[in-house]
MIROLUM-884772 format. One record per atom (N, C-alpha, C): residue in three letters; x, y, z. Coordinates in pm, whole numbers, plus 32768, in hexadecimal, padded with zeros to 4 digits. Layout:
% residues N
alaXYZ
...
This chain:
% residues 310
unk97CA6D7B1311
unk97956D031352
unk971D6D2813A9
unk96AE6CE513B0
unk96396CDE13EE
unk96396CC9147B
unk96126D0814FB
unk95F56CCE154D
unk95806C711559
unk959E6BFB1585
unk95666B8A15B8
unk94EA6BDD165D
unk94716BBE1631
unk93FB6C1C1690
unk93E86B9B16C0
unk93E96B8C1752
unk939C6B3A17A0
unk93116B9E17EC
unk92BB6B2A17FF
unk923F6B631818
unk91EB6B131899
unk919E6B2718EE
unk91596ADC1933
unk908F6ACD1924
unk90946A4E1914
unk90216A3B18CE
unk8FCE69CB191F
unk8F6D6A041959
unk8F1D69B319E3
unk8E7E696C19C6
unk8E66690F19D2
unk8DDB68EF19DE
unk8DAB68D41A4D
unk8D9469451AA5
unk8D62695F1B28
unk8CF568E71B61
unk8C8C68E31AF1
unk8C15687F1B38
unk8C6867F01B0E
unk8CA767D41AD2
unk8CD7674A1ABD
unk8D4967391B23
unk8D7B678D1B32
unk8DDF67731BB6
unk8E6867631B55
unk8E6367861AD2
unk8EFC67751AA1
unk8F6267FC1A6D
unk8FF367FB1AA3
unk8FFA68841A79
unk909D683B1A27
unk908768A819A6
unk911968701976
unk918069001996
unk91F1690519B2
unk923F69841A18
unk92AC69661966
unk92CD6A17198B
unk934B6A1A1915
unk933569D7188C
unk92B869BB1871
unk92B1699317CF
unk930B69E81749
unk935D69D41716
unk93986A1916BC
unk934D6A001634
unk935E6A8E15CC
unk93286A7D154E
unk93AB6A3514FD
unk940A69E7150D
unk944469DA14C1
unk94BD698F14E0
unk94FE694B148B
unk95B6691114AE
unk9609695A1481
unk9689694414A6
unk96E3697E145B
unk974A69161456
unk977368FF13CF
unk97B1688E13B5
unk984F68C91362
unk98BD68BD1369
unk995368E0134E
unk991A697F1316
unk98D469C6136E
unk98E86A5E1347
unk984E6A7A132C
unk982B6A2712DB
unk97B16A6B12B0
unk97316A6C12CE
unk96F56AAD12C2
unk96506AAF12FF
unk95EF6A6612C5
unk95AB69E9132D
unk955A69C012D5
unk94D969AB1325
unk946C69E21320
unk93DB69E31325
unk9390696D131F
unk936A6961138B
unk931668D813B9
unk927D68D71327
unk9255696A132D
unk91FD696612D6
unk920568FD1275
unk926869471225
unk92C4690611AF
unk92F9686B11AA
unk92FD681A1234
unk931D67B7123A
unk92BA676F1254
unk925767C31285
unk91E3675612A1
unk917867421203
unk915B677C11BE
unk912567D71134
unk9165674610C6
unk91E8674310C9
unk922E66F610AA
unk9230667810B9
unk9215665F1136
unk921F65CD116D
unk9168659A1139
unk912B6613115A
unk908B65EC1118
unk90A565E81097
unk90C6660D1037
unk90C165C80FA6
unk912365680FAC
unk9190652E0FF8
unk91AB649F1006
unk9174645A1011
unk911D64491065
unk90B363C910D6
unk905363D11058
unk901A642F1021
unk8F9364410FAC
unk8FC563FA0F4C
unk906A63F00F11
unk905E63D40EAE
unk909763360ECF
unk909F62F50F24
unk90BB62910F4D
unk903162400F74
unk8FB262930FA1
unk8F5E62440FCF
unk8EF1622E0F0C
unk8F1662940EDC
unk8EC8629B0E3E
unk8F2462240E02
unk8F7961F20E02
unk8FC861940DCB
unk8FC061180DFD
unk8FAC61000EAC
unk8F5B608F0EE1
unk8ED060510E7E
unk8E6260FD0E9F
unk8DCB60B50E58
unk8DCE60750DE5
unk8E4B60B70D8E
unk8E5F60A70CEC
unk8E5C5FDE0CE5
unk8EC35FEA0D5B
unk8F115F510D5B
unk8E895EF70D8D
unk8E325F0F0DDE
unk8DB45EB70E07
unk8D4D5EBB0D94
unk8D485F2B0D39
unk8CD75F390CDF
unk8D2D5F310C65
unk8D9E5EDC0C43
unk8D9C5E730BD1
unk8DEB5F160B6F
unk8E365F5B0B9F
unk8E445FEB0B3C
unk8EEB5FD10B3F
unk8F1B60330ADC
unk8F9460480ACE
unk8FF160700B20
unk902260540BB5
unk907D60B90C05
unk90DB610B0BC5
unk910761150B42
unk918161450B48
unk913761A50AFF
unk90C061C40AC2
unk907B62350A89
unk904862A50AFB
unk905462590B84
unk901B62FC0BD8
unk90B263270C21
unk913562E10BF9
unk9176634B0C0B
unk9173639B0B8E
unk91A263940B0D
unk919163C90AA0
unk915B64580B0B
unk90A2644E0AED
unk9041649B0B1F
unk905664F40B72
unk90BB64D50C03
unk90B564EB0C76
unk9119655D0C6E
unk917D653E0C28
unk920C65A00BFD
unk91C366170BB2
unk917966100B5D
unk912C666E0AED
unk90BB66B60B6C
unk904A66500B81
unk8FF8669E0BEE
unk904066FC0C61
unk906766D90CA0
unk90AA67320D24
unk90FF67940D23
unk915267980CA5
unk917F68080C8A
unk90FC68930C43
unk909568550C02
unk902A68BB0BD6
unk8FF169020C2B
unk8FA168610C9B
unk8F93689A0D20
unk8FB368F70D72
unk902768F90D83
unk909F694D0DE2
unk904569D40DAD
unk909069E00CF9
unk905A6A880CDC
unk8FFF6A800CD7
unk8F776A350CA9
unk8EE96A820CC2
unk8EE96AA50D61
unk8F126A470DC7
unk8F0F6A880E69
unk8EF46AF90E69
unk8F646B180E27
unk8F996B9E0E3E
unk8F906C2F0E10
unk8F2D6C060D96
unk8F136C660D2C
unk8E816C810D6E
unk8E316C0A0D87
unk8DDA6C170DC7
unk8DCB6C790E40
unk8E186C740E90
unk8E0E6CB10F2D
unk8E396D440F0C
unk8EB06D4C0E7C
unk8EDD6DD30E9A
unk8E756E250E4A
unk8E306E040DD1
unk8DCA6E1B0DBE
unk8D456E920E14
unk8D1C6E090E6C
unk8CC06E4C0EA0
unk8D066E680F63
unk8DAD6EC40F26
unk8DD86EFE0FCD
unk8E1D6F2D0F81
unk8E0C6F7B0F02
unk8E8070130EF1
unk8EC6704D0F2E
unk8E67709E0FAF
unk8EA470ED0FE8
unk8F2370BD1042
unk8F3A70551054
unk8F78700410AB
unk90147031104D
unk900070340FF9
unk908C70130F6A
unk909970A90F37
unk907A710A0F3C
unk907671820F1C
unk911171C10F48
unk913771B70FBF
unk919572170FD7
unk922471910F9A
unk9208712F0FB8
unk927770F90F7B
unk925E707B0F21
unk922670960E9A
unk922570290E4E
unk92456FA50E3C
unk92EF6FA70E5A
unk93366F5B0E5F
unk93176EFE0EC2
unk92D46F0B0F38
unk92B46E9B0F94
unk925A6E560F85
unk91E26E6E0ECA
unk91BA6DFF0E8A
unk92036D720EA4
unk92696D6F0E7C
unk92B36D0B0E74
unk92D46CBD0F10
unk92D86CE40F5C
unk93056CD30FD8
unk928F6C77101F
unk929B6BED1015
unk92256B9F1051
unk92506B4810D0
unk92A36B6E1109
unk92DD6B36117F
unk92A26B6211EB
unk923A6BDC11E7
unk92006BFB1238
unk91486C07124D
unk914F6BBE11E2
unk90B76BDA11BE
unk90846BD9115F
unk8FFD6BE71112
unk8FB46C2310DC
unk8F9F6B9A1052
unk8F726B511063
unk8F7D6AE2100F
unk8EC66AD6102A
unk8E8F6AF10FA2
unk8DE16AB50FC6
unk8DB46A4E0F94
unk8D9769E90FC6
unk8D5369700FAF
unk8D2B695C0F32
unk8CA969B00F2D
unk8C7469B90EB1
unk8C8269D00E08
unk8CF56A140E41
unk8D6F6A4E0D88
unk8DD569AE0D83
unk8DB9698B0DF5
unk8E3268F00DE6
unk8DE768800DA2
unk8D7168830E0E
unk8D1568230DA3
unk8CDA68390D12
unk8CD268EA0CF0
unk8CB9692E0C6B
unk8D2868A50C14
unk8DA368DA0C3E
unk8E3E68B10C17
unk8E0F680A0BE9
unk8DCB67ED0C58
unk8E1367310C5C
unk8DBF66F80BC7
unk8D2E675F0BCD
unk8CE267390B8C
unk8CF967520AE8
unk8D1A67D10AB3
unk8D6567D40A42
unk8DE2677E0A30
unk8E25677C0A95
unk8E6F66FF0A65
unk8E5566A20A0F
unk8DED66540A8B
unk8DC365BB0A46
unk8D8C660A09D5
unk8D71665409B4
unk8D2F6637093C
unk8D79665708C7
unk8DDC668808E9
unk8E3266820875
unk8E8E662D0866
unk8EA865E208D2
unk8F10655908E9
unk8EB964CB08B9
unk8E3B64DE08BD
unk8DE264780891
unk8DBC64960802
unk8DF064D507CF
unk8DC364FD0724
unk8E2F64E106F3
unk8E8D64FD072B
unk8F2064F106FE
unk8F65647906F7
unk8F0063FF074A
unk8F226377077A
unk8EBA633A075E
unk8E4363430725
unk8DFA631F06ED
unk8DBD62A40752
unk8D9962F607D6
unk8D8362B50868
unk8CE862BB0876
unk8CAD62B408A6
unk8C1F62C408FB
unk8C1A63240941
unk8BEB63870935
unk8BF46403098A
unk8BD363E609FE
unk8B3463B109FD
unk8B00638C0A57
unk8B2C634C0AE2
unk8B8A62D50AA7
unk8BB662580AE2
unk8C0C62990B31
unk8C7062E00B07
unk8D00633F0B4D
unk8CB263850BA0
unk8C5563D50BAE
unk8C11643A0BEC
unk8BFF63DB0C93
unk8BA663600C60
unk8B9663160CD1
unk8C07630E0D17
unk8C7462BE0CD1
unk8CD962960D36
unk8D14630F0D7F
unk8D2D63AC0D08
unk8DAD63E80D2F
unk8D4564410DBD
unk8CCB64390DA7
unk8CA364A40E17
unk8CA1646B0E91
unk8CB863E40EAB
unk8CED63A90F3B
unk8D7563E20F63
unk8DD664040F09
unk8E4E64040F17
unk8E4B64A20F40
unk8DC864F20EF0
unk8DE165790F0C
unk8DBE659A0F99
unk8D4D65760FB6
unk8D0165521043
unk8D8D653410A8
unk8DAC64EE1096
unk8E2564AF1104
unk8E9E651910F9
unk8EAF6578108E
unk8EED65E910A1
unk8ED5664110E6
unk8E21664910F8
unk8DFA66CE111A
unk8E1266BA11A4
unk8DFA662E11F3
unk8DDC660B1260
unk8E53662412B6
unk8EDB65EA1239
unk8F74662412DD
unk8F8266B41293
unk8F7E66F21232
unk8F87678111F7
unk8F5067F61271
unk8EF267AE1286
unk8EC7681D131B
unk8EF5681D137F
unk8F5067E313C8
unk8FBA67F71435
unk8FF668511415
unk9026689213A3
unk906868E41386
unk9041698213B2
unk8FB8696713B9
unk8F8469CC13F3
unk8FA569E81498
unk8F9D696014C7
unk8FC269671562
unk90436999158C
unk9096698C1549
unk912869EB1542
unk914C6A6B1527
unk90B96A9014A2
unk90DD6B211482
unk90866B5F14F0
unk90516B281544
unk8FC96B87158B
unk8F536BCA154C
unk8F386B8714F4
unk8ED96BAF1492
unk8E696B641482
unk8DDC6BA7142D
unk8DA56B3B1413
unk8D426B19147C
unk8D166B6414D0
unk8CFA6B5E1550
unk8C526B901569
unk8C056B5B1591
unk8B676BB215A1
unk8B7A6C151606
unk8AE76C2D1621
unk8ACD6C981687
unk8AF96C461701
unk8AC96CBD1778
unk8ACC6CA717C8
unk8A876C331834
unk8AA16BA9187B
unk8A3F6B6F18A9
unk8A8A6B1F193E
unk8A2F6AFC197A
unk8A636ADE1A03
unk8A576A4B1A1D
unk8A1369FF1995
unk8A0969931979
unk8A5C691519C0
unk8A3868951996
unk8ABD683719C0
unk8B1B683B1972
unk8B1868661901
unk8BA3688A1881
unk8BC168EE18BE
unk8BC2695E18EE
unk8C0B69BA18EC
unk8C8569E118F2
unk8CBB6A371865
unk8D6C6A231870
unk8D756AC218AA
unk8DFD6AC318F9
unk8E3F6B0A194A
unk8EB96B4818DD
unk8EC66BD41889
unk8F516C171866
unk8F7C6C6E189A
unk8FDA6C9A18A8
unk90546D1318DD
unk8FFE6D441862
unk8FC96DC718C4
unk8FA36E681861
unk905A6E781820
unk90A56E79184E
unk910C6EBD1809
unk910B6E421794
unk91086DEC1769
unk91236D9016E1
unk90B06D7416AB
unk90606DCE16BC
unk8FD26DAF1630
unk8FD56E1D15DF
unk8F826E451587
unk8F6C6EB8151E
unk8F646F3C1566
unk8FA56F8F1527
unk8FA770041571
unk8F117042158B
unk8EA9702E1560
unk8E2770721564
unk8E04703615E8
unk8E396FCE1642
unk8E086FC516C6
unk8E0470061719
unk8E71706D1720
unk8EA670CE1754
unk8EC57171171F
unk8E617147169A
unk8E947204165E
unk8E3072431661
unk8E5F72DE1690
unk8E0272FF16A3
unk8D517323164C
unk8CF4735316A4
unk8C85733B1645
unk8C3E738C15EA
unk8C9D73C615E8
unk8C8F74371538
unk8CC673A414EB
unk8D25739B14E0
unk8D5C733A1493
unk8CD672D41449
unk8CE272BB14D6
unk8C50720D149D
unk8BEC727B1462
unk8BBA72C41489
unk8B6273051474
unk8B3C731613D5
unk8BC6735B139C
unk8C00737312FF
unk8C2272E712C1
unk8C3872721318
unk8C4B71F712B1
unk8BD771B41298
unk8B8371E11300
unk8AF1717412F8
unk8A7971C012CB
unk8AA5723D127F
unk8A377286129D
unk89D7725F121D
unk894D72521248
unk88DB71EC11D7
unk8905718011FA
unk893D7133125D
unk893D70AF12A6
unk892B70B01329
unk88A470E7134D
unk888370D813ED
unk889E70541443
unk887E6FD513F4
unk88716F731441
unk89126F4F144B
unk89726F851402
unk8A0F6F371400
unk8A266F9E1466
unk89F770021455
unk8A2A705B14D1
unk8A1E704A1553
unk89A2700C1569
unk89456FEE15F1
unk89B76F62161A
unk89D06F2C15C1
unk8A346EA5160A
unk8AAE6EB51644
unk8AF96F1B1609
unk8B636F351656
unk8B366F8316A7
unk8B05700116A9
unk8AEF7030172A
unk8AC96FC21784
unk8A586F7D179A
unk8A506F1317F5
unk8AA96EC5184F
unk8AFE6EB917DB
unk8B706E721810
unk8BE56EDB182D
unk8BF26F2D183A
unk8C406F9A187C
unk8C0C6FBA18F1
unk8B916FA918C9
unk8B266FF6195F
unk8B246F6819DF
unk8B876EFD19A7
unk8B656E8B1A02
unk8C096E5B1A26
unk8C946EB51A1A
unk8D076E661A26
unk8CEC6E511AC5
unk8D656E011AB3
unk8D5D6D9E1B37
unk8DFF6DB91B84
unk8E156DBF1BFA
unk8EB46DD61C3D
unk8E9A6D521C61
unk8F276D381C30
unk8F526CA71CAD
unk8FCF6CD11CA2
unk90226CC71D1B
unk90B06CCF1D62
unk91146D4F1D28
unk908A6DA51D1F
unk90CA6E2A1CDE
unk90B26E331C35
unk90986DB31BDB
unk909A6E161B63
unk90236DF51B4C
unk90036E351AEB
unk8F606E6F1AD8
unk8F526DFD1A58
unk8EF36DC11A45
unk8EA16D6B19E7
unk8E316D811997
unk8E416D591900
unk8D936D4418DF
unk8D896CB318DB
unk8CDC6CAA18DE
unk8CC06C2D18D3
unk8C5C6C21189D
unk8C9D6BDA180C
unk8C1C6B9B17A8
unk8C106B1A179C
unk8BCF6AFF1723
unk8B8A6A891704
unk8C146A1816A8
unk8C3369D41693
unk8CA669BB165D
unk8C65695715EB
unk8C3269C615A6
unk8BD4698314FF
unk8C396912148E
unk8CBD695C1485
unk8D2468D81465
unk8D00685A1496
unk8D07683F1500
unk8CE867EA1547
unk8C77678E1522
unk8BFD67F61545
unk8B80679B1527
unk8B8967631473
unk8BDC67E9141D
unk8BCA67AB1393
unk8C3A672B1363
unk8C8B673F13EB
unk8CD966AF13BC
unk8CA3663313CC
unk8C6F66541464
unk8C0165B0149D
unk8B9665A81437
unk8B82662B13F1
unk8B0B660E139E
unk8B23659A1303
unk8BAD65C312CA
unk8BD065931254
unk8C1065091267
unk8C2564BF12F4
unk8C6C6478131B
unk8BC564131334
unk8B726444133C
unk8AE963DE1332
unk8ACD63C912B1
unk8AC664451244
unk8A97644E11D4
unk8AF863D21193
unk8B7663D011AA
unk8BFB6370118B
unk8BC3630111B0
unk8B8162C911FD
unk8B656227123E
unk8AEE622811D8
unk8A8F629811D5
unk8A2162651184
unk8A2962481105
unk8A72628A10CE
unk8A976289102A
unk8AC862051001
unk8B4C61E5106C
unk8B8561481059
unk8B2060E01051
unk8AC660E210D7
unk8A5460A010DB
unk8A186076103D
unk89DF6101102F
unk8958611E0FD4
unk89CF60EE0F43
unk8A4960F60F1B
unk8A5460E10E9B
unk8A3B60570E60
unk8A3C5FE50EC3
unk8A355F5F0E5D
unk89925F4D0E70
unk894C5FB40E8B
unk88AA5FBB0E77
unk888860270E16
unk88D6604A0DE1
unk88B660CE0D93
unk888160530CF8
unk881A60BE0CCA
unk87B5608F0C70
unk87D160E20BD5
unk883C61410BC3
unk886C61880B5E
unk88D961A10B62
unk894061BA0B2F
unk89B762100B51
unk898F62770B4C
unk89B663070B75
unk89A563630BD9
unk894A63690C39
unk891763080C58
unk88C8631C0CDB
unk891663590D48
unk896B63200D85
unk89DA633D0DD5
unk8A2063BB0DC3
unk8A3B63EA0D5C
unk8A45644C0D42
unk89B264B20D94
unk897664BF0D6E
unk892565050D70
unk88DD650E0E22
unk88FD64670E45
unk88D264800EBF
unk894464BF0F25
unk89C464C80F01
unk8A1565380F12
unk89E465B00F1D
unk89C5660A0EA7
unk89B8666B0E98
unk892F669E0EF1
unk88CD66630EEF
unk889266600F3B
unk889D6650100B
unk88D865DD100C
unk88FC65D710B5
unk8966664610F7
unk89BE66751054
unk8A2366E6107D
unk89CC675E10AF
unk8988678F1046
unk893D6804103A
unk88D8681C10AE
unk887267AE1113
unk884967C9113D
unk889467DA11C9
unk88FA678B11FE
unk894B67D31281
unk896C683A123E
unk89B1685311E1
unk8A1668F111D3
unk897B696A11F3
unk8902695411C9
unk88A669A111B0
unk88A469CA1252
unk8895697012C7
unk888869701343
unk88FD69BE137D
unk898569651355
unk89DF69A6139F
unk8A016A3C1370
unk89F06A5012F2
unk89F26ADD12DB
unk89DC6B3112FC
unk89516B101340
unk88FA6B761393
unk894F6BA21407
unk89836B3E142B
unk89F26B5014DD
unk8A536BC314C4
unk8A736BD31444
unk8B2D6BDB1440
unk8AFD6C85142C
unk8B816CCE146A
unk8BAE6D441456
unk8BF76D7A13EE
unk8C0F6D6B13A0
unk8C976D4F1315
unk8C696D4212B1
unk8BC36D51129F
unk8B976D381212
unk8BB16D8811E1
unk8BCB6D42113C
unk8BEB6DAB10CD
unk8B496DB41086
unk8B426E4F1051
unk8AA96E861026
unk8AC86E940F96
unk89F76EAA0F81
unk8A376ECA0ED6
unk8A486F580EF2
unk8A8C6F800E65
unk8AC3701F0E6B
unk8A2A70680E89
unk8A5970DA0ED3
unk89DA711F0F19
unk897A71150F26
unk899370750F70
unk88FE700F0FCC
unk88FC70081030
unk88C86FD81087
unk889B6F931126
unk88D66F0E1102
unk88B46EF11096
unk888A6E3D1072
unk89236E121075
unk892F6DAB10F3
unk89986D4610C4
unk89956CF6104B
unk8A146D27102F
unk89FA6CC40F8B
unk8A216C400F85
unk8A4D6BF50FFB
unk8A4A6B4E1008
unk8A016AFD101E
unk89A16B541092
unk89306B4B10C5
unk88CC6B06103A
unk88BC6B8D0FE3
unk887C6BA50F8F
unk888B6B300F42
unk88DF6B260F06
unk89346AAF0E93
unk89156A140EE7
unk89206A150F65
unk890669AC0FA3
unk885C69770FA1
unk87FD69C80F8B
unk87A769C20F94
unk875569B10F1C
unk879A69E50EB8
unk879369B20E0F
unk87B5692F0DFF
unk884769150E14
unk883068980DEF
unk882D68300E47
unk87F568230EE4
unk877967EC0F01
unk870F67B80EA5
unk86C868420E91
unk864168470E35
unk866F67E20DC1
unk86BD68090D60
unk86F767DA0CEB
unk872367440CFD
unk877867240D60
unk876C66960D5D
unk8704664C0D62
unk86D066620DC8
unk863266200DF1
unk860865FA0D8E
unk85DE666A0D4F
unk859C66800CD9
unk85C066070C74
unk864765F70C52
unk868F65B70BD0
unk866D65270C19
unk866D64F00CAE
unk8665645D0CF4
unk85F164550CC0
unk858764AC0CEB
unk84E964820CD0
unk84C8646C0C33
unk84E564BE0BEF
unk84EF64A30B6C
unk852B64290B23
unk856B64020B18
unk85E1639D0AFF
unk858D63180B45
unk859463050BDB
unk851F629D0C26
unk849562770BCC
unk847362F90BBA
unk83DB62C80B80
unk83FE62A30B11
unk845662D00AA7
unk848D62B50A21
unk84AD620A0A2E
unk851161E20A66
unk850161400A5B
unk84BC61190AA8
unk843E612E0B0F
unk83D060E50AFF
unk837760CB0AAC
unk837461370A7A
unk82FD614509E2
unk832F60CD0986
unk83AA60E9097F
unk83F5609F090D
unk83F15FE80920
unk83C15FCD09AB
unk83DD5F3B09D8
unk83415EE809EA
unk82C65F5D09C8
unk82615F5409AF
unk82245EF10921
C-alpha cells in the first residue's frame, strides 16, 4: 500500500497558501492518485463537451461516444509512448514502471498524435467526414487538456524556472524531483550539452526560499498558465465554430492557438523532454511546426474559397 504524500504549496505574491495538499485518496484499501482522477475526469468533461457541439451543429451524439471510447484509450498509449520515448533514461533501471502512469509522464503531444489517428481511422471505418469530427472532437480534446493539467499541480511537476513574479508557486524541496537537491556532478552528467536546462535549475536552487523552517523552491507554475491558456482557446473555438467557413477550420485553429502558448510556455518549464543528443526541446520544436503548418493550411484554404467565389 502507498503512502498518501501531503505537501505544502504557497502563492506568496497572491496571498494564497494551500497546507497538507495530498497526492492522492485512499478508498477501502487502495491507492488512488489525484493525477489519475483528474486525467480521467478531463476526458469526461471533453467527451461530454464534444457531444454538446455535436448536438448544436446538427451531428450524431451517439457517434462521438463510439469515437471517444476508441480515441482515449489510443490517446492514453501514444501519451505515453511518446514521453517514454524521448525520457529513456528515466525507464532503464526498471522497465516495468513504463506502465505505471499514476505518477506521471503522460505527453500531450503522443495523445493528440493518438486522438488524431484515431479519427482517422474511425472516420474511414464510418464513412464520416474527417474533417467535420476533427472540428467538433478537438473542443472536447482542448477541454481535456485544460482540467488534465491540475494533475500536474498534485504531482509537483510541470513547473518553470525560477520567478518572483505575481504567479509565483511555493514547493517543499523535499516533494519535487530529486535534481533540486542532487548533488552537482549529477545535473552536471544529466544536462551535459544542455547548458540552458542546466542554468534553470541551478537558478532555482541558487534562489530556495525558508519559511517556518522548511526550505522552498519557487517557480513559475506553467500548468497553470497552459490551463488558463486552453480554457480561452475553449471560449474561442465555441465562439469561432458557427463562423467557421470550411470544416476543419476549427480544427486547425486549434492546432495552431495550441502550438503557439505551448511554444511560449515551453520555454518556462524545467522538464523538457530533448531530441536524442540535442539542446532542442522537442515540444517546443513540434509546437512551432505546427504553428507554421497550420497557418499555412488557414491561409491557403482562405484564399482557395475566395478565388473560388470570384
Amino acid at each position: 500500500m502507498e503512502t498518501l504524500l501531503t505537501t505544502n504549496i504557497h502563492f506568496p505574491n497572491l496571498g494564497i497558501g494551500f497546507e497538507n495538499v495530498p497526492s492522492g485518496i485512499e478508498i477501502f484499501g487502495f491507492y488512488i492518485a489525484f493525477y489519475g482522477i483528474i486525467i480521467g475526469s478531463g476526458m469526461l468533461l471533453g467527451w461530454l463537451i464534444a457531444e454538446w457541439m455535436a448536438k448544436k451543429t446538427g451531428q450524431d451524439q451517439e457517434l462521438y461516444l463510439d469515437f471517444a471510447i476508441i480515441a482515449i484509450i489510443i490517446s492514453v498509449i501514444g501519451a505515453r509512448i511518446y514521453y517514454v520515448i524521448f525520457a529513456l533514461d528515466e525507464f532503464k533501471a526498471n522497465p516495468l514502471s513504463i506502465l505505471n502512469l499514476r505518477t506521471g509522464g503522460l505527453a500531450i503531444y503522443g495523445g493528440i498524435i493518438g486522438a488524431i489517428l484515431s479519427a482517422i481511422i474511425f472516420t474511414r471505418i464510418r464513412k464520416y467526414p474527417f474533417w467535420l469530427l476533427a472540428d467538433t472532437g478537438c473542443i472536447g480534446l482542448v477541454t481535456g487538456q485544460m482540467i488534465g493539467r491540475w494533475g500536474n499541480f498534485f504531482n509537483r511537476e510541470a513547473f518553470g524556472k525560477f520567478t518572483n513574479g505575481l504567479f509565483a508557486m511555493q514547493l517543499d524541496l523535499r516533494d519535487v524531483a530529486y535534481e533540486y537537491r542532487a548533488p552537482l556532478h549529477y545535473l552536471q552528467s544529466k544536462y551535459e550539452g544542455k547548458p540552458d536546462a542546466l542554468e534553470r535549475i541551478l537558478e532555482i536552487r541558487d534562489n530556495t526560499i525558508l519559511v517556518e523552517g522548511i526550505e522552498y523552491i519557487q517557480v513559475h507554475p506553467t500548468f497553470l498558465y497552459e490551463s488558463v491558456w486552453n480554457f480561452c482557446l475553449l471560449i474561442f473555438l465555441i465562439l469561432y465554430t458557427k463562423h467557421k467557413k470550411f470544416d476543419g477550420e476549427v480544427m486547425l485553429l486549434y492546432l495552431a492557438g495550441y502550438g503557439l502558448g505551448r511554444v511560449w510556455i515551453e520555454g518556462l518549464r524545467t522538464d523538457q523532454l530533448f531530441l536524442w543528443g540535442s539542446p532542442i526541446a522537442v515540444s517546443q520544436l513540434l509546437s512551432g511546426l505546427i504553428v507554421i503548418a497550420s497557418l499555412t493550411a488557414l491561409i491557403y484554404k482562405r484564399r482557395k474559397l475566395g478565388n473560388s467565389k470570384k
